[in-house]
C-alpha positions in Angstrom: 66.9 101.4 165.7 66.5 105.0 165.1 63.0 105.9 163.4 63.8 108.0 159.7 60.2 107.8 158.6 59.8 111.2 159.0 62.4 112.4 156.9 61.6 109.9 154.7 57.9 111.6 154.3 59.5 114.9 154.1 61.3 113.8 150.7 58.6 112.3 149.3 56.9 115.7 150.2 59.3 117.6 148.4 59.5 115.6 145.4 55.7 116.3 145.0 56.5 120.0 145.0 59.6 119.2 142.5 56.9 117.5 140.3 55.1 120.8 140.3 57.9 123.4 139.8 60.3 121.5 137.1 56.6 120.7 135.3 57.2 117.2 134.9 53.4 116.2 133.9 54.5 118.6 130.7 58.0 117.6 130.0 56.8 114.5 129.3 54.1 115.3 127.1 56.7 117.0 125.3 59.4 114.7 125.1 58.1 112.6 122.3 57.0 115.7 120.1 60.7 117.1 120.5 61.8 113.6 119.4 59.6 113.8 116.1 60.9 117.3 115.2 64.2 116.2 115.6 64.3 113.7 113.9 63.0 115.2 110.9 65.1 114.9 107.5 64.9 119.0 106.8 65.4 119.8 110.6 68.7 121.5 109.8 67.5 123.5 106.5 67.4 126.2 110.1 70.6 125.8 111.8 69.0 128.5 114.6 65.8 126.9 114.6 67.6 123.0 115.2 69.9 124.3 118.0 66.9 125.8 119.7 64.9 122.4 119.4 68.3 120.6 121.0 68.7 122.9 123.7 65.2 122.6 125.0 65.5 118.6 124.6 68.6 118.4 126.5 67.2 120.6 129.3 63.9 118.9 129.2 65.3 115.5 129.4 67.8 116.3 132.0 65.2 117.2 134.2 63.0 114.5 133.9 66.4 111.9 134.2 66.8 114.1 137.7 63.5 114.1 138.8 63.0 110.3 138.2 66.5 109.8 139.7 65.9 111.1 143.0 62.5 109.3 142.7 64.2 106.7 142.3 66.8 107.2 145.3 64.2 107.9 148.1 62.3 104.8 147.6 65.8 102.6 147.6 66.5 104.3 150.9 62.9 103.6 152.2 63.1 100.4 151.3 66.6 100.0 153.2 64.9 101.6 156.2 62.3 99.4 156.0 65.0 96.6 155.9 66.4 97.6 159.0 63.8 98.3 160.7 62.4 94.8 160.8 65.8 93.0 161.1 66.9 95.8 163.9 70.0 96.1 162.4 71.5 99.0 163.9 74.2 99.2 161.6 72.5 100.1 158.6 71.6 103.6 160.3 75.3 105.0 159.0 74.6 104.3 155.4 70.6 105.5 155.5 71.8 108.9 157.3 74.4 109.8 154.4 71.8 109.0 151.6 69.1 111.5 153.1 71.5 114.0 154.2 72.2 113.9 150.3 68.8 113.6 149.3 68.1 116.9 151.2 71.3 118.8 150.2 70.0 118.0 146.3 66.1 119.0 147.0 68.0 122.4 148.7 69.7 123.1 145.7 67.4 122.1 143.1 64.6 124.5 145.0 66.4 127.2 143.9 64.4 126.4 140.4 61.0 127.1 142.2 62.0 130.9 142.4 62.3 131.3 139.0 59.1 133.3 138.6 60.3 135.6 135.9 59.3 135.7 131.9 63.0 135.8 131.5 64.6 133.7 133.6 65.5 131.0 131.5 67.2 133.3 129.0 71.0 134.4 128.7 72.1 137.6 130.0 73.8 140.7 129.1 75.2 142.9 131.7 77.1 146.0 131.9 79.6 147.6 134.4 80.3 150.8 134.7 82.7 152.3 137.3 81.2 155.3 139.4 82.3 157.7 142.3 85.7 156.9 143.5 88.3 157.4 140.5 90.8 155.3 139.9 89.7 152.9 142.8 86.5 152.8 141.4 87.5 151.9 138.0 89.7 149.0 139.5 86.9 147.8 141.1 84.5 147.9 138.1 87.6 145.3 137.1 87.5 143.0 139.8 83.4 142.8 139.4 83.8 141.6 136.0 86.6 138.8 137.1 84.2 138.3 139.9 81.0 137.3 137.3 83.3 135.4 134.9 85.0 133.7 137.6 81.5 132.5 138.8 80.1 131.6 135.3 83.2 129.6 134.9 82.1 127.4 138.5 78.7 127.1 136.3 79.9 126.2 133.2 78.5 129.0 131.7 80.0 130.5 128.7 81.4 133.8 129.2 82.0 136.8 125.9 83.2 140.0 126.9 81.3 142.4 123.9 83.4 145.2 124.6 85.1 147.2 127.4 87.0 150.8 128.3 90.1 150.8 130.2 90.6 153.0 132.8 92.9 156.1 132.9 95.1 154.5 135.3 94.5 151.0 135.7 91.2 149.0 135.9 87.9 149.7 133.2 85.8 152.7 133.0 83.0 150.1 131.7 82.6 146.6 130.3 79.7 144.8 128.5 79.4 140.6 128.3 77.5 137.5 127.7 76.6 134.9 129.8 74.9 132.0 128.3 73.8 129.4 130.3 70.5 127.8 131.9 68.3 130.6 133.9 71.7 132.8 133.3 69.3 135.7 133.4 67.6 134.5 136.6 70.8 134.7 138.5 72.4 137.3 137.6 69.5 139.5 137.8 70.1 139.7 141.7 73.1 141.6 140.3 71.9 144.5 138.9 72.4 147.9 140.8 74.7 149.5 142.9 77.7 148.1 144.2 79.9 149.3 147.4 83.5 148.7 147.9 85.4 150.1 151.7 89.1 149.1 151.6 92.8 150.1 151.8 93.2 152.1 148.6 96.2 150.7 146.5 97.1 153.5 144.9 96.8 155.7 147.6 100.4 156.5 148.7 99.5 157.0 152.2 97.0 153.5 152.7 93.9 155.7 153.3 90.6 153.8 153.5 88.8 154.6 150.1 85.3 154.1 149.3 84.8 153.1 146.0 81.0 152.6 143.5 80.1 150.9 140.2 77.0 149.5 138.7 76.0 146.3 137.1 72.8 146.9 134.1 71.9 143.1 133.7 68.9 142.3 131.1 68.0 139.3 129.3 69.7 138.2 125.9 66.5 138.0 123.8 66.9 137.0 120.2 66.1 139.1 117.5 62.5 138.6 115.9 62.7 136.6 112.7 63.0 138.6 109.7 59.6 136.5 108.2 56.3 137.9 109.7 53.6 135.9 109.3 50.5 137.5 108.6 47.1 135.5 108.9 44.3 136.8 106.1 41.8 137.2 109.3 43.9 139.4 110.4 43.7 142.0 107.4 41.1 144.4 106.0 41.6 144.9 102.6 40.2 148.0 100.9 40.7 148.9 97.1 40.3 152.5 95.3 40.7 154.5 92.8 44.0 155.8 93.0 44.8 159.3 92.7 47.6 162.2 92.2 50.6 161.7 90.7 52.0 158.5 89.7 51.6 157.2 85.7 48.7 157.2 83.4 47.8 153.8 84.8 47.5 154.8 88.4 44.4 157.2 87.3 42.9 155.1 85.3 42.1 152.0 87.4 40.6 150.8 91.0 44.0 149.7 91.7 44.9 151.1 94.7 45.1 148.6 97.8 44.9 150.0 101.3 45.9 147.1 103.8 44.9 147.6 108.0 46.5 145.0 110.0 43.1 144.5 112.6 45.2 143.6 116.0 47.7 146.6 115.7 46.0 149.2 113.8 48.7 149.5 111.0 47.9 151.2 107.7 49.8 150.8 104.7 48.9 151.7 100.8 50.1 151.4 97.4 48.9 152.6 94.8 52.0 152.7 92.8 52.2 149.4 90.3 50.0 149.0 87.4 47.4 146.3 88.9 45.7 146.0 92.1 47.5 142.4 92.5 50.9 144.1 91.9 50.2 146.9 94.5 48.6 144.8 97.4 51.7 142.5 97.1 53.8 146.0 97.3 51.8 146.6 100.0 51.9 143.1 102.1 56.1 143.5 101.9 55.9 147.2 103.5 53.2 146.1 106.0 55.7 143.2 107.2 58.3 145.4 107.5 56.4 147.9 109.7 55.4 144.8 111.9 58.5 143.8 112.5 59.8 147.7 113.5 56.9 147.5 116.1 58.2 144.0 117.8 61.7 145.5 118.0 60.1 148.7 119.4 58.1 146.6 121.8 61.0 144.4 123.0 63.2 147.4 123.7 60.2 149.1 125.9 60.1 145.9 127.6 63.7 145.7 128.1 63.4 149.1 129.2 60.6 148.1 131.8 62.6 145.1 133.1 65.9 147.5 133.7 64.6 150.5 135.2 66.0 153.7 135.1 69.5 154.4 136.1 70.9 155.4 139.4 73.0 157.5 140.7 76.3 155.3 141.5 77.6 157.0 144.7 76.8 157.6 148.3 73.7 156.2 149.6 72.7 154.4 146.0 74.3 150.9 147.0 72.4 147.8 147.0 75.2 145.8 148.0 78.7 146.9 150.2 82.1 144.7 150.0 83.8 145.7 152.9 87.8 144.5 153.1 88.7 147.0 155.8 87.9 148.0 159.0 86.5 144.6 159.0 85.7 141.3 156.5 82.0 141.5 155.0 79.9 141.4 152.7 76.2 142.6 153.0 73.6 142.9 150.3 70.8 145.8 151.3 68.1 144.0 149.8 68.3 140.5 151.2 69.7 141.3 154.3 72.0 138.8 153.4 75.7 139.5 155.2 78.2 137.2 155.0 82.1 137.2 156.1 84.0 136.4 153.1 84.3 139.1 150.8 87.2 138.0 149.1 85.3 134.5 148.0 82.6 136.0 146.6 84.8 138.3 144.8 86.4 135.3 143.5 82.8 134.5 142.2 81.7 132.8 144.9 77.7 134.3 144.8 75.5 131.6 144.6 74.1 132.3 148.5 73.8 135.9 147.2 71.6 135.0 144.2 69.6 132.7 146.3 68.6 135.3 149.0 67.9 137.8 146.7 64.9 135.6 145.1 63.8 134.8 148.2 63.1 138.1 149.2 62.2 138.9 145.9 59.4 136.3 146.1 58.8 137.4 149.6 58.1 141.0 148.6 56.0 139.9 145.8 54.1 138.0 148.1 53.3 140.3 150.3 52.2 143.0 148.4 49.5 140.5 146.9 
């Protein structure tokens, strides 16, 4: 009877690290809290603010149904081991083999979670292409990129919304702009973003030339807009009131009136000393100071964005990050993984899962060492 224990170990050694990664310990604590808000009588007075609460619940609770599943699945198939081991009944080996060659194929896949080390990762994504050098070739191939991402969110199950797109002057696009929503959406896809190479027969080359061909993917997360309501705690604030001054009304001259208002963690001023009391003008006051709040999260989001995207690259010779090679020969290599593989016309059918997966791992490879 042959001896599984050691895979068996190994399983129970990954689930440990699953425990750690999916954050189980904290799912749970969670769960019941989700529960309460949702079941609360007002909990759709905020449509945006219910669909969020849902979304993390249904993530939250699939993971804890997986991780308790597979759980679950490795003790059943210790137990048959166990089984067969003390009855030396050989013929139970067949059935224990499948079940952890399963067991492992689902660990392998669900790992990919543990590389999700980004603040974004979890979000949606928005990403651009934008043909480069190579003319009309490189404006069909700016095309078959974007059939290429939505044929791959559609093996996902990942919604898919063009925002808006150029044709080309001949045939293909000259640029495109879409939505992916779906679970760490942005985590993927950010492997994406760069350069992309294509070397093949040139279609619309009358004499079947070998034409090479650039565009670029911009990918950045879909971050929601910050709620119009900025709340503003009183120990936050320093409140000053003086005697107003210049024009404005016989009132404004004649009374302490004036409010000042300094928002202590940002440094933002704002005064009024417009309205006839000092009640009237520090409420004037409160309503301009949330609106400059608010201009300074959108300005801090879009330095942010502008952090996580980088400056753009020239899209031609030597830029690549990734070549799609259809002729002299069948490949596909990506610069930064090292990753090549031989089927350039499945992963240009959306096939990029092994892709994605490599890039995070040297991703989290680099990261590591450079400390």
């Amino acid at each position: 009877m042959q001896d599984f224990s050691p895979r068996i170990s190994s399983l129970r050694s990954r689930l440990g690290e699953t425990r750690g990664y999916l954050r189980i310990d904290e799912l749970r604590a969670r769960q019941p809290q989700l529960e309460t808000e949702l079941g609360r009588p007002d909990l759709w007075d905020d449509p945006a603010d219910a669909q969020q609460l849902q979304r993390e619940f249904s993530e939250l609770s699939d993971d804890i149904e997986r991780f308790e599943l597979l759980e679950q699945r490795i003790e059943d198939v210790s137990t048959l081991h166990d089984l067969a081991r003390e009855e030396g009944d050989e013929g139970l080996e067949p059935e224990i083999e499948r079940e952890l060659d399963a067991l492992e194929r689902e660990f392998s896949a669900l790992e990919l979670r543990s590389l999700f080390t980004g603040e974004y990762d979890d979000r949606d994504a928005i990403v651009e292409v934008n043909s480069g050098a190579g003319g009309v070739d490189a404006q069909d191939f700016a095309e078959m990129l974007l059939r290429m991402y939505q044929r791959w969110a559609e093996r996902r199950g990942f919604s898919f919304d063009i925002e808006a797109a150029t044709e080309g002057t001949e045939a293909g696009i000259s640029s495109a702009t879409f939505v992916v929503k779906g679970r760490n959406a942005y985590g993927l896809l950010r492997s994406e973003h760069g350069v992309h190479r294509l070397v093949r027969i040139s279609p619309f080359d009358n004499n079947a030339r070998r034409q090479t061909s650039f565009a670029s993917v911009k990918v950045t997360p879909f971050l929601e807009d910050v709620d119009d309501e900025i709340t503003i705690d009183d120990k936050e604030l320093r409140i000053d009131v003086y005697r107003s001054s210049g024009a404005g009304g016989q009132h404004v001259n004649k009374t302490d009136s004036a409010v000042r208002l300094t928002h202590l963690p940002t440094g933002v001023v704002v005064a009024c000393q417009n309205e006839r009391s000092q009640h009237q003008n520090k409420d004037r006051a409160m309503k301009v100071l949330k609106a400059k709040l608010l201009e300074l999260e959108h300005r801090k989001r879009a330095d942010e964005l502008s952090a996580i995207t980088g400056e753009g690259a020239s899209v031609d010779f030597g830029s690549q990050d990734r070549n799609y090679v259809l002729q002299p020969y069948q490949q596909v290599k990506d610069l930064r993984s090292g990753l090549e593989l031989s089927n350039p016309e499945a992963v240009l059918d959306g096939e990029l899962d092994e892709l994605m997966e490599a890039f995070l791992r040297w991703q989290r490879a680099e990261s590591a060492a450079a400390g």
